[in-house]
Backbone as a printed PyTorch tensor [residue, N CA C, xyz], in Angstrom:
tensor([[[-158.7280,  107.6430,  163.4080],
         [-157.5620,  106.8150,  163.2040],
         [-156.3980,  107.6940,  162.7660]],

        [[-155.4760,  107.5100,  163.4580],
         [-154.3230,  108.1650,  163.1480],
         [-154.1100,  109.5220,  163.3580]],

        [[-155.3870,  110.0620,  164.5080],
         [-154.8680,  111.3130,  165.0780],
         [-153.9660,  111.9840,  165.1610]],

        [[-153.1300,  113.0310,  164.9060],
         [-152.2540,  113.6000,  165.4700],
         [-150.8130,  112.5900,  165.1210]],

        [[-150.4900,  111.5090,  164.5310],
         [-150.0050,  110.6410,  164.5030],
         [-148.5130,  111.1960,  164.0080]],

        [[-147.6750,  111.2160,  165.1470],
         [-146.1150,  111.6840,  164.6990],
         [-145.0100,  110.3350,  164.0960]],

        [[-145.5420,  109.3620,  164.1710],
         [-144.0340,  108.3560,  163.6710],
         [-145.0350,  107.4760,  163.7120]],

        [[-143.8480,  106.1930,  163.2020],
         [-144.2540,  104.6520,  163.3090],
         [-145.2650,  104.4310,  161.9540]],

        [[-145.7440,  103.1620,  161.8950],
         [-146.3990,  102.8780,  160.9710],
         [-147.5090,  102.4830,  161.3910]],

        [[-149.0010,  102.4000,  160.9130],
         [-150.5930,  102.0430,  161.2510],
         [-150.5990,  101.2830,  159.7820]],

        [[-151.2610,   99.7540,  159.8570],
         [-151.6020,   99.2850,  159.2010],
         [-152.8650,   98.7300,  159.3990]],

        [[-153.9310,   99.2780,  158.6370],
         [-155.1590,   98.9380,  158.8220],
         [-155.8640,   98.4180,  157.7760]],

        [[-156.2290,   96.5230,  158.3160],
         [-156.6700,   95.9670,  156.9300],
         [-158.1380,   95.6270,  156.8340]],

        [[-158.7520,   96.5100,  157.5570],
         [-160.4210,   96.3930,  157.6200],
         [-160.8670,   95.2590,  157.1850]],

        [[-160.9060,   94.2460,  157.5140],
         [-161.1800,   92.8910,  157.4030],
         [-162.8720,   92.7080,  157.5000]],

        [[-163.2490,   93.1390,  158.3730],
         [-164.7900,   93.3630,  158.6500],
         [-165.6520,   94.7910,  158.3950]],

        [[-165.1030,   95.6910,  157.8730],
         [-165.7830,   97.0380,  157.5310],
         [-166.3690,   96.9750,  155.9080]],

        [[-167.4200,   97.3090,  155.6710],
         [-167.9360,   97.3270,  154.4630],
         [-167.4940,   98.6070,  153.3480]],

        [[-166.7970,   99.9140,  154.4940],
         [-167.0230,  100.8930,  153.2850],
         [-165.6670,  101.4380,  153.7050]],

        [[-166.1110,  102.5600,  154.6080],
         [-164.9140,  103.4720,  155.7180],
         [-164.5170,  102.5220,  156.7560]],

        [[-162.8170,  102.1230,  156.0180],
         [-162.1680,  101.6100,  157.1330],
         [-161.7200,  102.0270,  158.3140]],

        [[-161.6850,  103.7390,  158.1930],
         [-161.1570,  104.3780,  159.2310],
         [-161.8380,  105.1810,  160.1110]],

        [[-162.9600,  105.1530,  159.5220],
         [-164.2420,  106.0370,  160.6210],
         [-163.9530,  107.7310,  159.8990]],

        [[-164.5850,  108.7540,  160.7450],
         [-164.3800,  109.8780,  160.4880],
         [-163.3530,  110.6910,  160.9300]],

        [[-162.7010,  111.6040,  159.8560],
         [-161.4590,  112.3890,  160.2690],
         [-160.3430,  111.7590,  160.0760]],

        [[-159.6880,  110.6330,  159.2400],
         [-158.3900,  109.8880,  159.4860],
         [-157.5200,  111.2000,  159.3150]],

        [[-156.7810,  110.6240,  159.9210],
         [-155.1480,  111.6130,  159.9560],
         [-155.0090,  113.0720,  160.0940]],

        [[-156.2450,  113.8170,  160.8700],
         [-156.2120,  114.7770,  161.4340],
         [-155.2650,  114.9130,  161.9860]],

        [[-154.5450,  116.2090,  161.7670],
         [-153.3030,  116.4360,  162.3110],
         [-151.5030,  115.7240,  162.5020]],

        [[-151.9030,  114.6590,  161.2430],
         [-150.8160,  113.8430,  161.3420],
         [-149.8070,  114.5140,  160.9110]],

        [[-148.1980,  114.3110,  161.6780],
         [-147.1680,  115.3620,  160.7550],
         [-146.1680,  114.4450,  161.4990]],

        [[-146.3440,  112.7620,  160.6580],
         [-145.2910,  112.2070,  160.8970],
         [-145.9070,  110.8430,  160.6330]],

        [[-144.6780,  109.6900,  160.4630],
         [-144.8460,  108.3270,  160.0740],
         [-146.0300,  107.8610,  159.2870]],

        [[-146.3980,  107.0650,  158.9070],
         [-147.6330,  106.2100,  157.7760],
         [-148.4760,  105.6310,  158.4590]],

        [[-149.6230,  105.6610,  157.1120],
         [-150.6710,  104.6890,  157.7600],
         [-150.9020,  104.2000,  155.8940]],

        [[-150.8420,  103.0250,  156.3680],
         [-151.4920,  102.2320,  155.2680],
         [-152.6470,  100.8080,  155.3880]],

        [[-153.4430,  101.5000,  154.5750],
         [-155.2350,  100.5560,  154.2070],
         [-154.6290,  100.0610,  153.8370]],

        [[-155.6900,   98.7740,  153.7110],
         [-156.5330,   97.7710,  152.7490],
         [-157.6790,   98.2760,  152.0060]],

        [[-157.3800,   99.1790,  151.1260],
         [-158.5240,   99.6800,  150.7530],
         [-157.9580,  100.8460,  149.4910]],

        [[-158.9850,  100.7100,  148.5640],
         [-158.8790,  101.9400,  147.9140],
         [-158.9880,  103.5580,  147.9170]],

        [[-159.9410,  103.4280,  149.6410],
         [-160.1240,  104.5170,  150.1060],
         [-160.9780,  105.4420,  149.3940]],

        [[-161.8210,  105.0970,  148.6810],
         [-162.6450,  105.7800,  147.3060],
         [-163.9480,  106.4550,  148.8420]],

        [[-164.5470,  107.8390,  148.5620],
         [-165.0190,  107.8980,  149.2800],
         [-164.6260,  108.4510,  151.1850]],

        [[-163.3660,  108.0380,  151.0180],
         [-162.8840,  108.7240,  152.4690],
         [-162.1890,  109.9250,  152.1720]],

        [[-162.3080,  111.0460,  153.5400],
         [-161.9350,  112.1900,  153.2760],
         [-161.3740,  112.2770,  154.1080]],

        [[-160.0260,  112.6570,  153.8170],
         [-158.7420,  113.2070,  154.6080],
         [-158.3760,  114.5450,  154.6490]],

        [[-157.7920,  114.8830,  155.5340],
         [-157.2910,  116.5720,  155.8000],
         [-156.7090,  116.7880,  154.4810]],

        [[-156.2150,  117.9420,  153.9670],
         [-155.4880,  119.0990,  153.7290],
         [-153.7600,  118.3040,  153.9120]],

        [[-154.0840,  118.2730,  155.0690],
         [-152.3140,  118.0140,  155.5500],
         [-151.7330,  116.4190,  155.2560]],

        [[-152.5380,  115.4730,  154.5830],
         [-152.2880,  114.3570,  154.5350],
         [-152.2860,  114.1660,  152.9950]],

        [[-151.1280,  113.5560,  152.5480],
         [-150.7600,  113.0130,  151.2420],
         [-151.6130,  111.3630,  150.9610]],

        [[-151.9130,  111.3640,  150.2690],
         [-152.7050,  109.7770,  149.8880],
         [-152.6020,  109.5040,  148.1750]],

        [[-151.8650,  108.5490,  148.5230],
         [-150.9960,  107.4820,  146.9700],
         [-151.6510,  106.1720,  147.3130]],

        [[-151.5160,  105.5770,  146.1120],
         [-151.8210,  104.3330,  145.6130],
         [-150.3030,  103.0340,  146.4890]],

        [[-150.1240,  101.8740,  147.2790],
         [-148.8370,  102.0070,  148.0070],
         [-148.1210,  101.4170,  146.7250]],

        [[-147.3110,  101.3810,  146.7910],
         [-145.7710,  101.2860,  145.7420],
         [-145.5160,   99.7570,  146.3350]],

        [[-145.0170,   99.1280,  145.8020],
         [-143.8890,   97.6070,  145.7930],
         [-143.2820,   97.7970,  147.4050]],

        [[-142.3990,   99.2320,  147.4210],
         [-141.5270,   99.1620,  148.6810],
         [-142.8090,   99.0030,  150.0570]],

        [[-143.5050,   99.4160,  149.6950],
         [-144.7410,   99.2550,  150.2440],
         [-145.2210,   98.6610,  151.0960]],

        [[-145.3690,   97.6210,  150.0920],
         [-146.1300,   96.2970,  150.5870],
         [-145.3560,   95.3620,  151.3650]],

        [[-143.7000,   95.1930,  150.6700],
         [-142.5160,   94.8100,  150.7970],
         [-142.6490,   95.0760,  152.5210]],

        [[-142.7570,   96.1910,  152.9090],
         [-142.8780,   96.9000,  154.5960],
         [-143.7230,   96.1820,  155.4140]],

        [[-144.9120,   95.7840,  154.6630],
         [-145.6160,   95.1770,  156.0240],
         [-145.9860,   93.7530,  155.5380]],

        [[-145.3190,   93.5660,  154.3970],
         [-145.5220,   91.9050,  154.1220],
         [-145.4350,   91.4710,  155.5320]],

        [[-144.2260,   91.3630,  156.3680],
         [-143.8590,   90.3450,  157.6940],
         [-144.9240,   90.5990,  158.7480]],

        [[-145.5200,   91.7150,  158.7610],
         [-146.6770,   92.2120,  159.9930],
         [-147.5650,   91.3730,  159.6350]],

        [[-148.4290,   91.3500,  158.5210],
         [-149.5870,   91.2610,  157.5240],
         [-149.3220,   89.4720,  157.9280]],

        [[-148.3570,   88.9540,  157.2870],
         [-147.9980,   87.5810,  157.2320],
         [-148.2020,   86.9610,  158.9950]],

        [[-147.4560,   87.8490,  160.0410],
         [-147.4720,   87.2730,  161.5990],
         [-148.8840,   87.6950,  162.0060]],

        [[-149.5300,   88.5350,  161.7390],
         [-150.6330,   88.8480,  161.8240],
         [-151.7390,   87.6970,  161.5930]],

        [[-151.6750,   86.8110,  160.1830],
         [-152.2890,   86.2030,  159.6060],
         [-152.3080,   84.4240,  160.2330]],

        [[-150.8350,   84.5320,  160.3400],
         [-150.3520,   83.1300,  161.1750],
         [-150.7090,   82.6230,  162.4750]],

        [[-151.4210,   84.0170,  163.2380],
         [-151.7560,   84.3560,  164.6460],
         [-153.2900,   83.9090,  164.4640]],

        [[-153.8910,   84.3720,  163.7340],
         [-155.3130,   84.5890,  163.9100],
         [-155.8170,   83.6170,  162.4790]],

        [[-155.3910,   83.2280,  161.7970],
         [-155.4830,   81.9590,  161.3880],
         [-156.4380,   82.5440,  159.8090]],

        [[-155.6200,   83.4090,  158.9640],
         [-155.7890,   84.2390,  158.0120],
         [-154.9770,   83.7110,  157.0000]],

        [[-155.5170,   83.6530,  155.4120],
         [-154.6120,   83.0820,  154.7160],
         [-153.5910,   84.8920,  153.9280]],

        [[-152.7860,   84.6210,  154.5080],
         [-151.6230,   85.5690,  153.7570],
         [-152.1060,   86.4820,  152.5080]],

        [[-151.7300,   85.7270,  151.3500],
         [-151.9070,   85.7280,  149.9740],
         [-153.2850,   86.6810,  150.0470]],

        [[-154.3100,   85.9930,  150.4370],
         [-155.4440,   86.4960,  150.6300],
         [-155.8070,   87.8580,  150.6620]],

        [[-155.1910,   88.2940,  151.9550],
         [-154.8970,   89.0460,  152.3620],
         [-154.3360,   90.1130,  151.7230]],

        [[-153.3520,   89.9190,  151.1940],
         [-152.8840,   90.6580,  150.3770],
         [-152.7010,   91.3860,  149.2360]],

        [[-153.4490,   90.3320,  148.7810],
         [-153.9610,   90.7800,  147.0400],
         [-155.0120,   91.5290,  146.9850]],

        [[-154.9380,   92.4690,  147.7530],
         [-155.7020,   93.6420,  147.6910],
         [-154.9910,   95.2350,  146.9010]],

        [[-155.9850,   96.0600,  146.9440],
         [-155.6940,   97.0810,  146.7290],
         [-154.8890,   97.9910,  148.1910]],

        [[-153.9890,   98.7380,  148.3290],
         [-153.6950,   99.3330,  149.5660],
         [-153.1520,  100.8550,  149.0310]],

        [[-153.6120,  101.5500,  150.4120],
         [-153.5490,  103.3060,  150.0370],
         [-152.6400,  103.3630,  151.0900]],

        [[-151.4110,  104.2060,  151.0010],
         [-150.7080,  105.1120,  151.7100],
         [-150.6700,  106.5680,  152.2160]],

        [[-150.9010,  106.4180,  153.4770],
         [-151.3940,  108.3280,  153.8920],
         [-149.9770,  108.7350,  154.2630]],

        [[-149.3180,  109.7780,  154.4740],
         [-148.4010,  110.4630,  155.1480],
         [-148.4730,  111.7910,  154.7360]],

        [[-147.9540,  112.6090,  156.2780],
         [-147.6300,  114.0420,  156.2210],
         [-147.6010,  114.5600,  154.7430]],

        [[-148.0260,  115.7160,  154.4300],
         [-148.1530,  116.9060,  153.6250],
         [-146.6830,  117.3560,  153.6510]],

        [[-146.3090,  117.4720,  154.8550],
         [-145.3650,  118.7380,  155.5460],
         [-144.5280,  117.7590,  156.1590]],

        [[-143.2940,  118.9650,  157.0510],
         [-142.4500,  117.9410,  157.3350],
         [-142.9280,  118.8330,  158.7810]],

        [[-143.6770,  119.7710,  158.7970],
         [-143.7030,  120.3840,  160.6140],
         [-145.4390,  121.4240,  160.4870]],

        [[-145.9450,  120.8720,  159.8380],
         [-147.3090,  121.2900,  159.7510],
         [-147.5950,  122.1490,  161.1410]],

        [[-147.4080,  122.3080,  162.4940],
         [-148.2090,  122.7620,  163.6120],
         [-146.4720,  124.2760,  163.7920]],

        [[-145.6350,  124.0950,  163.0390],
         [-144.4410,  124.7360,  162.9040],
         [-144.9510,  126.3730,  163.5010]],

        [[-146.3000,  127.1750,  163.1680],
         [-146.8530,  128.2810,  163.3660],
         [-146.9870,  128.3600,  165.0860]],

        [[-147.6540,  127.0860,  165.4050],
         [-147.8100,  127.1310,  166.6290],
         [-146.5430,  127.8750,  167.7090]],

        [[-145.5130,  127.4200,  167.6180],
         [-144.1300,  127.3180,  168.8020],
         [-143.7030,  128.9950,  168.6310]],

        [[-143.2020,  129.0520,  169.7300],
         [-142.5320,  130.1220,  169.6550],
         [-140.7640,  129.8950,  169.3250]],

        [[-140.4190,  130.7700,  168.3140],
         [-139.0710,  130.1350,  168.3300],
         [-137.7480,  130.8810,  169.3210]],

        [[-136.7940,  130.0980,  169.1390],
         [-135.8100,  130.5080,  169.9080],
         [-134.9170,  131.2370,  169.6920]]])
C-alpha cells in the first residue's frame, strides 16, 4: 500500500482487517502526498523514508467529507467510524530517490 506513492491522499480504514491494515512494506518508496489509517498501526513496519504521527485535528478535519460520502454510500454510520484512533504516514524527505538523476 502506498508504493512509491508521489501525491494525493490514501485513506485506509480497514474496516475488516484484524491486525495489519496495510499488508507488507507500506510506503516503500513514498516521497510524496499522505496516507492515513484507521489504526494505531502498533506492530506495522514502515521504511526509513516514511514519517508516522499520531493524525492531528487538521487531520481528520481532511477526510471527515471522504470518510462521511464514503459511509453514506455503503451504508456506514459516520461517527462510528470515526472515533477511532488514526496514524499519518508521509515522506521523510522532500526528494528521497534525489541520488538517483543525473543533474543538469
Amino acid at each position: 500500500m502506498g508504493e512509491y506513492q508521489a501525491g494525493g491522499v490514501i485513506i485506509v480504514l480497514g474496516l475488516n482487517a484484524d491486525k495489519n491494515i496495510v499488508g507488507n512494506f507500506p510506503c516503500t518508496g513514498m516521497h510524496g502526498g499522505k496516507m492515513i489509517l484507521r489504526s494505531d498501526c502498533k506492530g506495522v513496519v514502515f521504511p526509513k523514508n516514511a514519517r508516522v504521527s499520531p493524525a492531528e485535528k487538521e487531520d481528520i478535519d481532511e477526510i471527515y467529507p471522504y470518510v462521511k460520502e464514503f459511509c453514506d454510500c455503503f451504508g456506514f454510520d459516520t461517527d462510528e467510524i470515526m472515533n477511532a484512533e488514526f496514524t499519518v504516514i508521509t515522506p521523510d524527505s522532500n526528494n528521497p530517490y534525489k541520488q538517483m538523476y543525473v543533474g543538469n
